[in-house]
C-alpha positions as CSV (number, residue, x, y, z in Angstrom):
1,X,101.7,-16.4,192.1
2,X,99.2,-14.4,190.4
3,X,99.5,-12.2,187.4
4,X,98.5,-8.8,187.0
5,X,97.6,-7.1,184.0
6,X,97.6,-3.2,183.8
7,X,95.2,-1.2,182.0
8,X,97.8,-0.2,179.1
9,X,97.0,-1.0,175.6
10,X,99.4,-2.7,173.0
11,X,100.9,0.2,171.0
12,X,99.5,0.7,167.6
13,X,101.8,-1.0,164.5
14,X,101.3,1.5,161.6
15,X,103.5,-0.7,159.5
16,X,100.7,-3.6,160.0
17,X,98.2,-0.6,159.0
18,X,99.9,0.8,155.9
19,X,99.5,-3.3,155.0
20,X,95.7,-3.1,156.0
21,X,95.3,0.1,154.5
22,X,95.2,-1.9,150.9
23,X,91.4,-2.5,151.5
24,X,90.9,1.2,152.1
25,X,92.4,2.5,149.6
26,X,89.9,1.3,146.4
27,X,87.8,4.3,148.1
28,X,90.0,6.2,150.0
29,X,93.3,6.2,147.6
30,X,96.4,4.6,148.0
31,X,98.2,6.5,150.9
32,X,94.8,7.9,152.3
33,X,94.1,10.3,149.7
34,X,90.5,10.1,148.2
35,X,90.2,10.2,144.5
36,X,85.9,10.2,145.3
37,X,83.9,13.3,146.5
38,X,82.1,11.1,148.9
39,X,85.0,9.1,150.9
40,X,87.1,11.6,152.6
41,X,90.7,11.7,152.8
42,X,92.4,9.5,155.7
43,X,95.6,10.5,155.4
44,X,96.7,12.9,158.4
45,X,93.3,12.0,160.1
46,X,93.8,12.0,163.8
47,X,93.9,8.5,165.4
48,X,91.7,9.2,167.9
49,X,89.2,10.5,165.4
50,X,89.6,7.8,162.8
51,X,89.1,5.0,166.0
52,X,86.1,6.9,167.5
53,X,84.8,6.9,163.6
54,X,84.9,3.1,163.1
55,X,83.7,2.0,166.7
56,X,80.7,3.9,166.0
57,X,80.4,2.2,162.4
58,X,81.0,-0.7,164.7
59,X,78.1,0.2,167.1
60,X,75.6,1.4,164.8
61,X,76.1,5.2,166.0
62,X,77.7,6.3,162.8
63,X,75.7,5.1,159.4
64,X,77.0,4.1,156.6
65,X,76.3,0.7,154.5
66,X,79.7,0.2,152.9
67,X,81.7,1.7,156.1
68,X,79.4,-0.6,158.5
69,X,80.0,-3.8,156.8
70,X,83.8,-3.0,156.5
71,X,83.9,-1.8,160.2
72,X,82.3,-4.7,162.0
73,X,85.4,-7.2,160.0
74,X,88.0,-5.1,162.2
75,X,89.1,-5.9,165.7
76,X,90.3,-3.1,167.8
77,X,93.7,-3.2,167.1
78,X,93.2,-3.4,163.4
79,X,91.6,-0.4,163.8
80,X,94.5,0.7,165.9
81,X,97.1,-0.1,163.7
82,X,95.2,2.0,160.9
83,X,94.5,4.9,162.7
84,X,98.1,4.8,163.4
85,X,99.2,4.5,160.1
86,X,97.1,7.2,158.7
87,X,97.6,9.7,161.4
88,X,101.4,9.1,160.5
89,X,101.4,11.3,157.4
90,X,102.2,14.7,157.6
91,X,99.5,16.9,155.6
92,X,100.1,20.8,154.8
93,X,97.6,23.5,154.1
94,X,97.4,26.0,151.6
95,X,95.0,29.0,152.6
96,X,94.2,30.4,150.2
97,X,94.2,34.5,149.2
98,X,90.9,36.1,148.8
């Protein structure tokens, strides 16, 4: 008897990205908020955005030295697990009056 797999993907674990996020957050800030003008904030990011973001560091699409190197150390459901976690937080705007 053979066995089939189906296409479906393992479902992301943001509690096993809230434990990888420790790495990101010496530039990005603990819980995805960016203390630095030049790493944007993770926290509320969509996962499909954040996950398109670091395959391309992966691939070479997207450039950037730190983000590259950090990248190509993730597999793809590290990078699963973090978009999760991120994505999780709920993040409110404040227009403001001109």
């Amino acid at each position: 008897m053979g066995l089939m797999i189906s296409g479906a993907t393992l479902a992301a674990d943001p509690v096993n990205g809230k434990k990888l996020s420790a790495q990101c957050s010496v530039c990005h800030g603990k819980n995805g908020i960016s203390k630095y003008p030049e790493a944007p904030n993770l926290a509320g990011m969509s996962s499909l955005y954040f996950e398109k973001s670091m395959v391309d560091y992966q691939k070479g699409e997207r450039h950037d030295r730190r983000m590259s190197l950090i990248a190509k150390n993730l597999s793809k459901e590290q990078i699963r697990d973090l978009a999760a976690w991120y994505a999780s937080f709920e993040v409110t705007v404040t227009i403001p009056e001109l």
